[in-house]
C-alpha positions as CSV (number, residue, x, y, z in Angstrom):
1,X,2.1,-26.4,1.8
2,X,4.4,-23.2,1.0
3,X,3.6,-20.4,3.1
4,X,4.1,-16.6,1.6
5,X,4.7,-13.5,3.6
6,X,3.6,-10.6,2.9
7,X,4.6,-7.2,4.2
8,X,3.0,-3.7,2.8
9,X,5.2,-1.1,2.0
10,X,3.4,1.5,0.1
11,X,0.3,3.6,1.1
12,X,-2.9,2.5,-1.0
13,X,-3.7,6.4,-0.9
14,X,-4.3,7.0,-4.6
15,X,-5.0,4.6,-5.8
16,X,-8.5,2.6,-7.1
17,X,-10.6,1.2,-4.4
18,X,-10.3,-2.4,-5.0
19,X,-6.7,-2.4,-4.6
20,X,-7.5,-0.9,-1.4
21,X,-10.2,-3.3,-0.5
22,X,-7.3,-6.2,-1.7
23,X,-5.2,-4.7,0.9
24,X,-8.0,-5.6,3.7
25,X,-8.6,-8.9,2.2
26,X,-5.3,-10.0,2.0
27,X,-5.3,-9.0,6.6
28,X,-3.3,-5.7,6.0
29,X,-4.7,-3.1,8.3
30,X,-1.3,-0.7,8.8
31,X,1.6,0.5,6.8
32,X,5.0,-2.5,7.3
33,X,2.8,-4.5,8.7
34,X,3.6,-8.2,7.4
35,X,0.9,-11.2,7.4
36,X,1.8,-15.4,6.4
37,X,-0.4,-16.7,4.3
38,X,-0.4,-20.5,2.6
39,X,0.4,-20.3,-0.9
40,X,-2.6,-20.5,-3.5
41,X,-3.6,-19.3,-7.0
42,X,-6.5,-17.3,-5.1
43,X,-3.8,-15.3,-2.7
44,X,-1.2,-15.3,-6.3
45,X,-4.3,-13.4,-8.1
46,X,-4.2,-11.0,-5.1
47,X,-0.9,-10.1,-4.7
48,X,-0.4,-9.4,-8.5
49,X,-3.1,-7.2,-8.2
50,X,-0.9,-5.0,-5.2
51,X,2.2,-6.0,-6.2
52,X,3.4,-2.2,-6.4
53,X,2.1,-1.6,-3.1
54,X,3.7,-4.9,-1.4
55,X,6.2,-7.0,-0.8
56,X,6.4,-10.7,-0.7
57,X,8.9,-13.3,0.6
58,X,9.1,-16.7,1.6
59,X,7.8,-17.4,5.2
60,X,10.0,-19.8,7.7
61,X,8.0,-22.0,9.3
């Protein structure tokens, strides 16, 4: 299965709670921090719902 990482690059300060609470869900906890996930159309529906606040590359593994 593809794996996806994901690194947060913009502060969720501003903006609506459930894109914060995305931001938890999806294991970010501090600003650049980067987390692998396996790709999905669950984790897909997450990251377009961050996607200003993120960034997403494929992970080597």
């Amino acid at each position: 299965m593809a794996k996806i990482r994901i690194i947060w690059v913009k502060s969720g300060i501003g903006y609506a709670e459930d894109q914060k609470r995305t931001l938890r869900a999806l294991g970010l906890h501090k600003l650049n921090q980067g987390v692998v996930h396996d790709d999905s159309a669950v984790l897909r529906g997450q990251i377009n719902k961050v996607r200003h606040l993120i960034k997403i590359e494929e992970a080597n593994s």
